[in-house]
N, CA, C and O atoms as a DFTB+ gen file, in Angstrom:
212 C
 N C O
     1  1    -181.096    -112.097    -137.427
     2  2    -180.425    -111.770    -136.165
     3  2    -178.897    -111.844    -136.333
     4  3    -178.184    -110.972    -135.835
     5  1    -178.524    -112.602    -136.843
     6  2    -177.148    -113.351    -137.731
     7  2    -176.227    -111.959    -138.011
     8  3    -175.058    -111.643    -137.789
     9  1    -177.488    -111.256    -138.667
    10  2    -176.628    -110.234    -139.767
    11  2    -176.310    -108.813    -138.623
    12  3    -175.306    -108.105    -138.533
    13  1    -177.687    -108.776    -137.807
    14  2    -177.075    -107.912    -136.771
    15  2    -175.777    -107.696    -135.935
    16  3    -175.115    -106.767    -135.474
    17  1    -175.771    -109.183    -135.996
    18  2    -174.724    -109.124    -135.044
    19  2    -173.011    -108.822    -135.280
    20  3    -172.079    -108.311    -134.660
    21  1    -173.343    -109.689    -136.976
    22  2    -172.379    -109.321    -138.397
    23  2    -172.407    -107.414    -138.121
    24  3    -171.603    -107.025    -137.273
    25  1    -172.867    -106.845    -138.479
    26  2    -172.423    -105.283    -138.572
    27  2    -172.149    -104.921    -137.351
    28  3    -171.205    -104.131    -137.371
    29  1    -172.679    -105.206    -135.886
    30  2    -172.203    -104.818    -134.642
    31  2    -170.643    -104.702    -134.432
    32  3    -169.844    -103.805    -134.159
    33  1    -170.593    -106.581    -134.796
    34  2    -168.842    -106.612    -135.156
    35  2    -168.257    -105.528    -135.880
    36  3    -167.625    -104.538    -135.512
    37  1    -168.661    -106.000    -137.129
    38  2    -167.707    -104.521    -138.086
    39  2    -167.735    -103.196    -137.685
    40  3    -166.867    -102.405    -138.054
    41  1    -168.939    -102.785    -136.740
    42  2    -168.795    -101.674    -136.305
    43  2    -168.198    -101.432    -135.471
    44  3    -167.749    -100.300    -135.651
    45  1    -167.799    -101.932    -134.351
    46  2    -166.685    -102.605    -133.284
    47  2    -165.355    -102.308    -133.659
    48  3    -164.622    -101.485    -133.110
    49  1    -165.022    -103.200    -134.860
    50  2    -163.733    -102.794    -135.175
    51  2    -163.530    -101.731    -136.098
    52  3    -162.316    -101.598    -136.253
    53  1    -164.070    -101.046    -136.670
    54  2    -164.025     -99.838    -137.225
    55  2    -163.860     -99.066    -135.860
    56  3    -162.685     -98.847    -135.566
    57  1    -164.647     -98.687    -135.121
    58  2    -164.340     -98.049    -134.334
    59  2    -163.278     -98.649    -133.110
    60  3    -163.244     -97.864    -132.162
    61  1    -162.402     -99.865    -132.918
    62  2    -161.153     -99.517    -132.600
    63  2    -160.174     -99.567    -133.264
    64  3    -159.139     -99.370    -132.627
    65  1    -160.045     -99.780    -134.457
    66  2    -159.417     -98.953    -135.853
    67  2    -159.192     -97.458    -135.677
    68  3    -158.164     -96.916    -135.269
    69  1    -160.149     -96.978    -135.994
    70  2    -160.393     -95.437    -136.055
    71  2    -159.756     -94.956    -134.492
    72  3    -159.385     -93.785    -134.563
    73  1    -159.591     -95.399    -133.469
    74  2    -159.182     -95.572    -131.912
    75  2    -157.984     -95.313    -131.926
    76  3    -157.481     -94.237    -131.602
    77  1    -157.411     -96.308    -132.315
    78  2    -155.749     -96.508    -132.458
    79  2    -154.751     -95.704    -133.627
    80  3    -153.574     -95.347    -133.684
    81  1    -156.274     -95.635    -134.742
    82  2    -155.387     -94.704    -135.574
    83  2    -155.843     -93.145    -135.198
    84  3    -155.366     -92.327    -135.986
    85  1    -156.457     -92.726    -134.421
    86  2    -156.644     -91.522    -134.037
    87  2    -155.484     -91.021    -132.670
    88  3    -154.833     -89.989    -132.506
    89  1    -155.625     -92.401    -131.776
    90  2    -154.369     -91.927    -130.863
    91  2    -152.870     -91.963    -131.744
    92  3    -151.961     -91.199    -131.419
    93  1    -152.716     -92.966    -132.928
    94  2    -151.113     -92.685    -133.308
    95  2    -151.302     -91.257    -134.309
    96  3    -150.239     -90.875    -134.797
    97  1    -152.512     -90.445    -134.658
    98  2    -152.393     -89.214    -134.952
    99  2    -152.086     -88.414    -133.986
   100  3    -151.291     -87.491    -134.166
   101  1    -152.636     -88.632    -132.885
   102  2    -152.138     -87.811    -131.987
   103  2    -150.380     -87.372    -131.486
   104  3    -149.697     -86.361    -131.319
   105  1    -150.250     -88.849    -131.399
   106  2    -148.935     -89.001    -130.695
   107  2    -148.132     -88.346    -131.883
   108  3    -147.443     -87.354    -131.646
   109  1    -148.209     -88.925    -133.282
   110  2    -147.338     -88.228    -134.679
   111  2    -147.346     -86.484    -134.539
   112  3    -146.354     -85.805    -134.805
   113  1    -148.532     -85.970    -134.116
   114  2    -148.881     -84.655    -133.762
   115  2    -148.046     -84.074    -132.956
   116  3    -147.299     -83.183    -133.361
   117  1    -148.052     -84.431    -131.889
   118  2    -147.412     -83.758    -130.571
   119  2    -146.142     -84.004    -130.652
   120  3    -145.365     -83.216    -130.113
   121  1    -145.643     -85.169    -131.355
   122  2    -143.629     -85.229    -131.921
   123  2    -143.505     -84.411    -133.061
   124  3    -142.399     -84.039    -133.450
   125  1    -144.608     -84.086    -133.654
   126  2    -144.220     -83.083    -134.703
   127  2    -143.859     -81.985    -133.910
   128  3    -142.753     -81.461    -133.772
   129  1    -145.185     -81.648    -133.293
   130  2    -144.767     -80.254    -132.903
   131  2    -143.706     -79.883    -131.852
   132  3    -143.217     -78.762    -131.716
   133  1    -143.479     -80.750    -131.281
   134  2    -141.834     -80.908    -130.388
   135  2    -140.690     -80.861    -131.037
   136  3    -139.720     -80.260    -130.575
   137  1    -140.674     -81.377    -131.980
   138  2    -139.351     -81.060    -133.203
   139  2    -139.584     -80.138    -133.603
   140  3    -138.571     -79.934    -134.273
   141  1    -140.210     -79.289    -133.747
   142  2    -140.569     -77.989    -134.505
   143  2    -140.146     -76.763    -133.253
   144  3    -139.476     -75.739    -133.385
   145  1    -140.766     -77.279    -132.138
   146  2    -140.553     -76.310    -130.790
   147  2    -138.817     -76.098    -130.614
   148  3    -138.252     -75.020    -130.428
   149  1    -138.348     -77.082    -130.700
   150  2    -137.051     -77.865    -130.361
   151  2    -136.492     -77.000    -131.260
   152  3    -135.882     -76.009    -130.858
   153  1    -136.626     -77.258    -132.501
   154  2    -135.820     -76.911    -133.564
   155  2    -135.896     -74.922    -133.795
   156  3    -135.251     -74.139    -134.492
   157  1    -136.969     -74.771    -132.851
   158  2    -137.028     -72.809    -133.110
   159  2    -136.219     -72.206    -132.206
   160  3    -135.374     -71.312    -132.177
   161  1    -137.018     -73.382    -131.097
   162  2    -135.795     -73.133    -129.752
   163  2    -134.301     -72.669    -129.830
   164  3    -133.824     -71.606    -129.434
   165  1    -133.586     -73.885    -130.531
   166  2    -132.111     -74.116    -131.000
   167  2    -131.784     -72.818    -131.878
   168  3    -130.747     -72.197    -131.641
   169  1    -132.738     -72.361    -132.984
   170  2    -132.659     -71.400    -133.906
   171  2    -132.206     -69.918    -132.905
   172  3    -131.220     -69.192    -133.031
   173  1    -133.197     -69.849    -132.043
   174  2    -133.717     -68.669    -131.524
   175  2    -131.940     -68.676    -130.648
   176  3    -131.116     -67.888    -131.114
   177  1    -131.594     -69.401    -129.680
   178  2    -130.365     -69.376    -128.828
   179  2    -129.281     -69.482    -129.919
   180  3    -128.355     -68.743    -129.584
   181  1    -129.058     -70.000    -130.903
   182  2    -128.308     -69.948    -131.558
   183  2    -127.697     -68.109    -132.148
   184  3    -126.601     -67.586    -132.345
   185  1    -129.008     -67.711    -132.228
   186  2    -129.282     -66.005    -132.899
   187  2    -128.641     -65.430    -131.659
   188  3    -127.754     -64.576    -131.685
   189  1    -129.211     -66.017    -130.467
   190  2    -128.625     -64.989    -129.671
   191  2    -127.331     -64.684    -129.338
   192  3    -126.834     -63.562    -129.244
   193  1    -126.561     -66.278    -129.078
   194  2    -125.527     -66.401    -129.566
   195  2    -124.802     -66.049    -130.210
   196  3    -123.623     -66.104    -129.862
   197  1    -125.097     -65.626    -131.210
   198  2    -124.330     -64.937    -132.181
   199  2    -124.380     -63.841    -132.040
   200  3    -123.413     -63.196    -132.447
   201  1    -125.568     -63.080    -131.373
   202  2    -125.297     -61.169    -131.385
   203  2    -124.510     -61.022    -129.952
   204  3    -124.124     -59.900    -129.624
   205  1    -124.320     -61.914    -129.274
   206  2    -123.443     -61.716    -128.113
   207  2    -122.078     -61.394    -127.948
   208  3    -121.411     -60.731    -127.154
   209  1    -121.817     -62.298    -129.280
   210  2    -120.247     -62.408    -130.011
   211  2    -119.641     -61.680    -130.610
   212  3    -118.528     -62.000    -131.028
């Protein structure tokens, strides 16, 4: 019964392991792609900028 309860645990924290490191993938995700948005953004007004001139 001992041992059941032994893997319940480990399975427990594996899965809020896998929890926390799946939400800080997320969050790393969505600042990626905001610096990337950001940074085409800036590109794109910058271009325009310049054919205005």
């Amino acid at each position: 019964m001992r041992l059941l309860g032994l893997i319940f645990l480990i399975a427990a924290v594996v899965f809020i392991l896998l929890g926390v490191f799946l939400k800080l993938a997320a969050f790393f995700f969505v600042s990626m792609l905001t610096l990337i948005a950001a940074l085409v953004l800036f590109m794109i007004l910058k271009k325009n900028q310049h054919n205005q001139t």
